[in-house]
C-alpha positions as CSV (number, residue, x, y, z in Angstrom):
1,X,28.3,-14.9,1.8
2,X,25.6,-11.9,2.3
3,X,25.7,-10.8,6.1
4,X,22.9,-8.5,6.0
5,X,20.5,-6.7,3.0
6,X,21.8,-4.7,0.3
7,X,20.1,-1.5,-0.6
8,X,20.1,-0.2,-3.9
9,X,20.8,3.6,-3.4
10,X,22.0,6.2,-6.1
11,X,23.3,3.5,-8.5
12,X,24.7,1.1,-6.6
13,X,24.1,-1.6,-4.1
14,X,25.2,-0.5,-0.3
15,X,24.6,-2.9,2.6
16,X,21.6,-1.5,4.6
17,X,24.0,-0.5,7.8
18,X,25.7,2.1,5.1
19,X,22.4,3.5,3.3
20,X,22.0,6.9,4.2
21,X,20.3,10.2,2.8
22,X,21.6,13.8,3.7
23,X,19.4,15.9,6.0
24,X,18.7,18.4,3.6
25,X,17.2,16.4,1.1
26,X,14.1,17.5,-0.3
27,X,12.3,14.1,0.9
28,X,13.4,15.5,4.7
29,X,12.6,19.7,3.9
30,X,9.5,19.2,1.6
31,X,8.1,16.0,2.7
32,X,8.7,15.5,-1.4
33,X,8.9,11.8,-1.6
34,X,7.4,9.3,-4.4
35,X,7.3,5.7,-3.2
36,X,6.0,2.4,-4.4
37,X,5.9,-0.8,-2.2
38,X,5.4,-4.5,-4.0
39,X,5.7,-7.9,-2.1
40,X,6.9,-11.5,-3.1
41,X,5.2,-14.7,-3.0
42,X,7.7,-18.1,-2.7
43,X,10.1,-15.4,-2.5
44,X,9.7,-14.3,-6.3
45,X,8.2,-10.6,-7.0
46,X,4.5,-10.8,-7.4
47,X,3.2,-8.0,-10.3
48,X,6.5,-6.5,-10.7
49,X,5.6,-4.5,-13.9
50,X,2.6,-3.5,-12.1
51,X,4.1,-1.7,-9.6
52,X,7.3,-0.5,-11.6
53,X,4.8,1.3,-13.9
54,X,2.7,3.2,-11.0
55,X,6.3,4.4,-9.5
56,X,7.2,5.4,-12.9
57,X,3.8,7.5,-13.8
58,X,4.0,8.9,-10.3
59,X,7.4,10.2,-10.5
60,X,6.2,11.9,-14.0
61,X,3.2,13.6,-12.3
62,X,5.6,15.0,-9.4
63,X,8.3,15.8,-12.2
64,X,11.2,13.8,-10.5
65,X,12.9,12.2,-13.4
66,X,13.6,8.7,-12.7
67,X,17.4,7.4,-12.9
68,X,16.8,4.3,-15.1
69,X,14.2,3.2,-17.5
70,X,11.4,0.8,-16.1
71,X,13.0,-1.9,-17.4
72,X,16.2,-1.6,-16.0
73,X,14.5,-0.7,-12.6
74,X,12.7,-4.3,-12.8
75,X,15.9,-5.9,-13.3
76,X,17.9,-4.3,-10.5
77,X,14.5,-4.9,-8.1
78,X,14.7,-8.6,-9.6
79,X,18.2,-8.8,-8.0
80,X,17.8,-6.9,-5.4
81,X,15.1,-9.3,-4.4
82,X,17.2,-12.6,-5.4
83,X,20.4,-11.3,-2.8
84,X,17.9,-9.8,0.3
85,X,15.5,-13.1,0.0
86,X,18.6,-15.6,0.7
87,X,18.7,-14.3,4.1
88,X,15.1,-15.1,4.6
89,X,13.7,-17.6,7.3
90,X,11.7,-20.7,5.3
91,X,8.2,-19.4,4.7
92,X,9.6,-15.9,4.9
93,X,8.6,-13.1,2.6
94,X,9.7,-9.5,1.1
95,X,8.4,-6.5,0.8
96,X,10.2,-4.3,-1.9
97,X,9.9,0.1,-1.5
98,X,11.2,2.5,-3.9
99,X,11.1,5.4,-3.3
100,X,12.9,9.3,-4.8
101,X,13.4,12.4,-3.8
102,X,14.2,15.5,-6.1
103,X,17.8,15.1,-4.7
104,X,19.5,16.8,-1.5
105,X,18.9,20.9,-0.9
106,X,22.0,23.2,-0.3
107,X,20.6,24.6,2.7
108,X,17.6,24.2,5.1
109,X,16.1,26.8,3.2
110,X,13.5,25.0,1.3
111,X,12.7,25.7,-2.4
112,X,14.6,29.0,-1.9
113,X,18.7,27.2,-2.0
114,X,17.4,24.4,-4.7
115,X,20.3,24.0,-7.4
116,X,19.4,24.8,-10.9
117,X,20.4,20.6,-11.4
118,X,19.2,18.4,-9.0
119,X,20.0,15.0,-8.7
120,X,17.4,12.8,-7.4
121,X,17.5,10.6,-4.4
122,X,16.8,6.9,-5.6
123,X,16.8,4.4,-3.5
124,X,14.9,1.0,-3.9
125,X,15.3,-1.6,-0.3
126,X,13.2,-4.7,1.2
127,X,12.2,-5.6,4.5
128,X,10.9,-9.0,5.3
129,X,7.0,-8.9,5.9
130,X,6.0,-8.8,9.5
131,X,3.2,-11.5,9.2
132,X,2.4,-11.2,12.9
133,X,1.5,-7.3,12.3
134,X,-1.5,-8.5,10.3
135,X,-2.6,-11.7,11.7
136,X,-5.2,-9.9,13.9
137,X,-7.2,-8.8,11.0
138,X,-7.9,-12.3,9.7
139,X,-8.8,-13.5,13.2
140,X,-10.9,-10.2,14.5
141,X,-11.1,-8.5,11.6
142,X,-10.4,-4.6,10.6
143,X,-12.3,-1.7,12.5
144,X,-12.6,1.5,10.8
145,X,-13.3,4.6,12.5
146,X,-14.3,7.6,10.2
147,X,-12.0,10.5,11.8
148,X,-12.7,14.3,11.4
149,X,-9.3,14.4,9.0
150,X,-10.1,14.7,5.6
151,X,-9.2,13.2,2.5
152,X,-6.6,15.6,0.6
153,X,-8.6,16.6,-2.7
154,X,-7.4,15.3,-5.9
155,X,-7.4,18.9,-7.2
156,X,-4.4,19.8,-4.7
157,X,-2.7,16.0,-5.1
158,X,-3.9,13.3,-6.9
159,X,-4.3,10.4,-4.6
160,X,-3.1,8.1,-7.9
161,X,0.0,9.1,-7.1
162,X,1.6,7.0,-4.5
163,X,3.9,9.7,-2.2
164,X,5.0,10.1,1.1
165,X,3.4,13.5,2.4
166,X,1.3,12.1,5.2
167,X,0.9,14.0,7.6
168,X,-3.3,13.8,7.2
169,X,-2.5,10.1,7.9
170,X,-0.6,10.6,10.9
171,X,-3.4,12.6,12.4
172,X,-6.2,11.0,11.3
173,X,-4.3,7.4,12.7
174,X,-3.8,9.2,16.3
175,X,-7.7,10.3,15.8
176,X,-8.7,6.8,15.4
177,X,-6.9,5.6,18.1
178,X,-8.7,7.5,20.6
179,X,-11.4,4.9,19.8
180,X,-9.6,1.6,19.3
181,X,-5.6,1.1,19.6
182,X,-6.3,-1.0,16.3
183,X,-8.6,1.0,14.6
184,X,-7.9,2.2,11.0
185,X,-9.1,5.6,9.3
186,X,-11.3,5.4,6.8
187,X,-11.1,9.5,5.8
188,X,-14.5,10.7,3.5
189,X,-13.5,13.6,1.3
190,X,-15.0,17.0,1.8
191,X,-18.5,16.2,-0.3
192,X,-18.5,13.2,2.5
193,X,-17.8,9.9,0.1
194,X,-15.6,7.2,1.2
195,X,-12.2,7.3,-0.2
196,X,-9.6,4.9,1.5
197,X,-7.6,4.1,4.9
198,X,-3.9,5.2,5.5
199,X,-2.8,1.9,3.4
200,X,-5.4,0.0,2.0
201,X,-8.1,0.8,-0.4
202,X,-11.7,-0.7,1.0
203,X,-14.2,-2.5,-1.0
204,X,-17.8,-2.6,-0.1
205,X,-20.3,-5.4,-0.8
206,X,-23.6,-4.7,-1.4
207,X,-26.4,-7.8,-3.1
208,X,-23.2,-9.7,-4.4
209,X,-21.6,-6.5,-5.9
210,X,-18.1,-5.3,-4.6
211,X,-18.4,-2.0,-4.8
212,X,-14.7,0.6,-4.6
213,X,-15.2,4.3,-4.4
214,X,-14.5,6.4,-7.2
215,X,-11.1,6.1,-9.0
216,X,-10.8,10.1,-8.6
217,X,-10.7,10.0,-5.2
218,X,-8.2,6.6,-4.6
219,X,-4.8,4.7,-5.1
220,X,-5.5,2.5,-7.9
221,X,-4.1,-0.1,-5.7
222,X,-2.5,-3.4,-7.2
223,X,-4.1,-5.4,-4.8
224,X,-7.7,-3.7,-5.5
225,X,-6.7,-4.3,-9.4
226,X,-5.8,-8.2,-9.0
227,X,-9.4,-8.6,-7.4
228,X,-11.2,-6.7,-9.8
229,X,-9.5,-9.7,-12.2
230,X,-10.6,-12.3,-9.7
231,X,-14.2,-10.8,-9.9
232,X,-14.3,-11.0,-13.5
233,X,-13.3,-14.5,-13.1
234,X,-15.6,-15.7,-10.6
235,X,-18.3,-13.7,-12.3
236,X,-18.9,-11.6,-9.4
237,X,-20.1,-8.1,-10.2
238,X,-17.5,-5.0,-9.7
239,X,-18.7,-1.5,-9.9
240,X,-17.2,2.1,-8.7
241,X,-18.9,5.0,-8.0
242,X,-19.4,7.7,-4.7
243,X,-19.9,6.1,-2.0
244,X,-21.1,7.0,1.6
245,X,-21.0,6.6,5.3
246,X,-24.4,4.9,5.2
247,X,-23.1,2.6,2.6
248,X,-20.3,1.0,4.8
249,X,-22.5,0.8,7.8
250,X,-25.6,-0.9,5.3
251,X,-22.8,-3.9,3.6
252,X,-23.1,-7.0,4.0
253,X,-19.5,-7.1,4.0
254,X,-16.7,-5.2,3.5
255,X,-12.6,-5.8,2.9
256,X,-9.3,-3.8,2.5
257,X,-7.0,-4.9,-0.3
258,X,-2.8,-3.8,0.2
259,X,0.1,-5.0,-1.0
260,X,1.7,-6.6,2.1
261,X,-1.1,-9.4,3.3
262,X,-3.5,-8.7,-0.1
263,X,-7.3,-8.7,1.5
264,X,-8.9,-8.8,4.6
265,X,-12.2,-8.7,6.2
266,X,-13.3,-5.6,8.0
267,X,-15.8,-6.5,11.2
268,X,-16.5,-3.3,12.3
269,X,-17.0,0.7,11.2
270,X,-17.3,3.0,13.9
271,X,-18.2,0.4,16.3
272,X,-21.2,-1.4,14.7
273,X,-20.7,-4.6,13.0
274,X,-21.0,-5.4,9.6
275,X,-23.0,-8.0,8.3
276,X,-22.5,-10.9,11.1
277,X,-19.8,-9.4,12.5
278,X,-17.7,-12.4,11.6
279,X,-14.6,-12.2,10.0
280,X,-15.1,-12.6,6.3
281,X,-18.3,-12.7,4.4
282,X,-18.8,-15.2,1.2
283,X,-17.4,-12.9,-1.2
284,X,-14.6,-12.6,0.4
285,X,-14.0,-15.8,0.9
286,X,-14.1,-16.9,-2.8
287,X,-11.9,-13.8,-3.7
288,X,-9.3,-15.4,-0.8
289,X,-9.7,-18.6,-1.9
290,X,-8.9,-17.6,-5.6
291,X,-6.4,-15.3,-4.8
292,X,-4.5,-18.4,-2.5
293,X,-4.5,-20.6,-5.9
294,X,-3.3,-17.6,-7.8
295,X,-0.3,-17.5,-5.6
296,X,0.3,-21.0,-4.4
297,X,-0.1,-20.4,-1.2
298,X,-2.9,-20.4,1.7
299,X,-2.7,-16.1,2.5
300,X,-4.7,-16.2,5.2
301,X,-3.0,-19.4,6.7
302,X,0.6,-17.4,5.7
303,X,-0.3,-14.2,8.2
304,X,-1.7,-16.2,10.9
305,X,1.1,-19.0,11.2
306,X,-0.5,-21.7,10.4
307,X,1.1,-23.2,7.4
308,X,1.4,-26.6,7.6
């Protein structure tokens, strides 16, 4: 019987105690890291080919060939996810990450010691999803605070591309905590439009429209794809275009959309409330309440612990 998680690292499955990567990896020295994250429902993954596509477009942008073919990365995640989820509390979740690197450096010497052949770092693990971590925001709600970090133009890396250099984020988390230990950053790129927070992308609404910031300037999220769907399905108007500071603090309501707890309302930007101040609007709670169906499950009843 499985003891503990296996990790799928460099063609084979290691127990996660084992799983290791060499100091000198380019993922360490560059910061040169390509990830994707994807989550379960009922313990099953939830848009699998969704995801396995994004990593695989990604990895083609930042020219780190990718070890197997998307299909064959499916079916190892599929299994992956199969062995990790037995050990898995009832009602428990996964979250799934892959991520590569270019491969490991011969020296600390950045670009300078790379080999003529490198061999990428692939490595694709789970973690169960800390449900507690994001109960809060169905309960108070999310407060974004716009920090003085900006957005990293799409000119110099295209936010489509889902990677790990981050340090922006870092800073512009630490400068948001200076005004709320919860807070998020919500960074505005340098012309000043909205763009997204550290792991979410935010939608606005506006008259009954659910407005996203431009494409150029965002992750096409999953999660901000599978409600675009629901909004075609409940008839509810979706539109993207620039967006600004007086924007968020005008909606009538506005909500994140991310992979691990899928929406949730946001009750505050920079201190003032939006709309009521109450923790989702009627938008969002049709989107929810859709999105619940969808997936069998009560989400919001799922992160705050109160399944029945």
């Amino acid at each position: 019987m499985q003891e503990e998680p296996v990790v799928y690292i460099d063609g084979r499955y290691t127990p996660a105690s084992q799983a290791h990567i060499n100091i000198f990896d380019f993922g360490i020295v560059l910061g040169a890291t390509v990830t994707d994250l994807m989550r379960t429902f009922h313990k099953r993954p939830y848009r699998l080919e969704d995801h396995v596509r994004r990593f695989h477009e990604s990895c083609k942008y930042a020219r780190i060939p990718v070890p197997l073919g998307p299909r064959e990365d499916a079916q190892i995640t599929a299994e992956l996810v199969r062995r990790n989820a037995e050990l898995l509390p009832e009602g428990g979740e996964l979250c799934v990450v892959w991520f590569i690197t270019p491969g490991e450096n011969m020296v600390y010497a950045g670009l300078a010691a790379a080999p003529a052949n490198l061999e990428p770092t692939f490595c694709i693990h789970s973690f169960p999803i800390p449900f507690r971590l994001f109960a809060h925001l169905f309960t108070e709600g999310a407060h974004l605070v716009i920090p003085s970090t900006r957005h990293v133009p799409p000119e110099c890396v295209d936010p489509k591309i889902k990677n790990r250099s981050r340090l922006h984020w870092w800073l512009a988390e630490q400068e948001a905590h200076l005004v709320d230990p919860k807070a998020m950053p919500l960074l505005l790129d340098l012309a000043g439009n909205l763009t997204e927070t550290s792991g979410s992308n935010v939608l606005i609404v506006k008259d009954g429209v659910v407005l996203s910031p431009a494409p150029r300037n965002i992750l096409l999220g999953v999660s901000r794809k599978v409600v675009m769907e629901l909004c075609t399905a409940l008839g509810i108007p979706f539109a993207e275009r620039d967006l600004q500071l007086h924007d968020a603090l005008t909606a009538d309501e506005i909500f994140l959309t991310t992979t691990p707890y899928c929406m949730a309302p946001v009750t505050k930007v920079n201190g003032l409330p939006v709309g009521s101040g109450a923790p989702g609007g009627p938008v969002f709670e049709r989107i929810l309440k859709a999105w619940s169906e969808q997936a069998g499950l009560d989400i919001r009843a799922q992160m705050t612990g109160t399944v029945r």
